[in-house]
N, C-alpha and C positions, 0 to 999 in steps of 0.2 A: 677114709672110711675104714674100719677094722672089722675082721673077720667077725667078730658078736654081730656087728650092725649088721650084715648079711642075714645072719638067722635070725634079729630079733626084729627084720623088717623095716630098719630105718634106712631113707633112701640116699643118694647122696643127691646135695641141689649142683646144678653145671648153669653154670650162664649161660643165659642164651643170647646172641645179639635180635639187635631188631630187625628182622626178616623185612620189614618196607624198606630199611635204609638198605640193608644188601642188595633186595631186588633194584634201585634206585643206581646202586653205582656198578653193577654188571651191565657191562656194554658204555659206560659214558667215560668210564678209565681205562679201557683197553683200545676204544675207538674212538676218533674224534666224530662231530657231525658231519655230516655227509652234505656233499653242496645242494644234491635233487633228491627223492626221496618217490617211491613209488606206495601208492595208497590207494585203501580200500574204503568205498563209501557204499552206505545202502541208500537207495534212492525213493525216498520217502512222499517226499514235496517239493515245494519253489525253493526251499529257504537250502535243502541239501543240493539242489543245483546250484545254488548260489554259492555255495563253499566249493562246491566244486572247481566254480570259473575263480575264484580265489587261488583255490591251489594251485591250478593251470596257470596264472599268475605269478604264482610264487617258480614258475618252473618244475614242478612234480607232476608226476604222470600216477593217471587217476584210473582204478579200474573201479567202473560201476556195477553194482547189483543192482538186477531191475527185479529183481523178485517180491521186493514189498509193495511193488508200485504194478506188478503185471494184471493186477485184476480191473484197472481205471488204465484202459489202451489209448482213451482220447485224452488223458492228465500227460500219461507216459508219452506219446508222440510227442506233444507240445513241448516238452521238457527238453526229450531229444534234442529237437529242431533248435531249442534256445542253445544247447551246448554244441551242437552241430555248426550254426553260427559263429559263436562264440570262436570256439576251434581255429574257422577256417579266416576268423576276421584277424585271429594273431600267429596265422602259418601255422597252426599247430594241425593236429588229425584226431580222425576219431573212425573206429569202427568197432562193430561188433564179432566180438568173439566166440562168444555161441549163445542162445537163448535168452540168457540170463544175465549177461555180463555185458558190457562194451567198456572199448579202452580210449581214452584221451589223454594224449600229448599235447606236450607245450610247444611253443615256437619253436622251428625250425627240427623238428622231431617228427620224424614221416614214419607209417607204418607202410609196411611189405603187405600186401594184397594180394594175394593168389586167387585167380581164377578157376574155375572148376574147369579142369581136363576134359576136352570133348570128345565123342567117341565117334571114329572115323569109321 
């Protein structure tokens, strides 16, 4: 590009690459796949429980959101109880982490439980 084009407004063109394909190989060429993998699901219905006990399956630990589902208490119990089950029939765990969230482990993956400190 030469100084006229400057004043007379013509722009220069620059290749651009394809921004999917860059996003695509950041992170899969610097790192390989990881054996377990920690995930996040919103808990919607049966069918996102059911991915859930999937993934529990595959060995990945699963934090749930129970905020889509906190308005239906007798849906969301039920649901629990199936991944509560679930959990305990392949040694894995499960508890809740605060309100909104609870976490499930795969087999032989315990979580640390803390007690609430009593006051003497």
């Amino acid at each position: 590009m030469g100084i006229l084009d400057k004043f007379l407004g013509k722009e220069e063109q620059r290749e651009v690459g394809n921004i999917e394909e860059m996003l695509e190989m950041e992170g899969d060429v610097v790192n390989p796949p990881a054996d377990f993998y920690v995930k996040k699901i919103d808990l919607r219905n049966e069918g996102d429980a059911e991915f859930a006990i999937k993934e529990l399956a595959s060995k990945n630990i699963i934090i749930i959101n129970m905020m889509p589902i906190a308005k239906q208490p007798n849906k969301r119990n039920i649901i629990i109880q199936k991944l509560k089950s679930y959990a305990m029939k392949i040694d894995g765990d499960i508890a809740a982490l605060t309100a909104e969230l609870v976490l499930l482990t795969p087999a032989k993956v315990k979580i640390v439980k803390s007690k609430p400190k009593s006051k003497a």
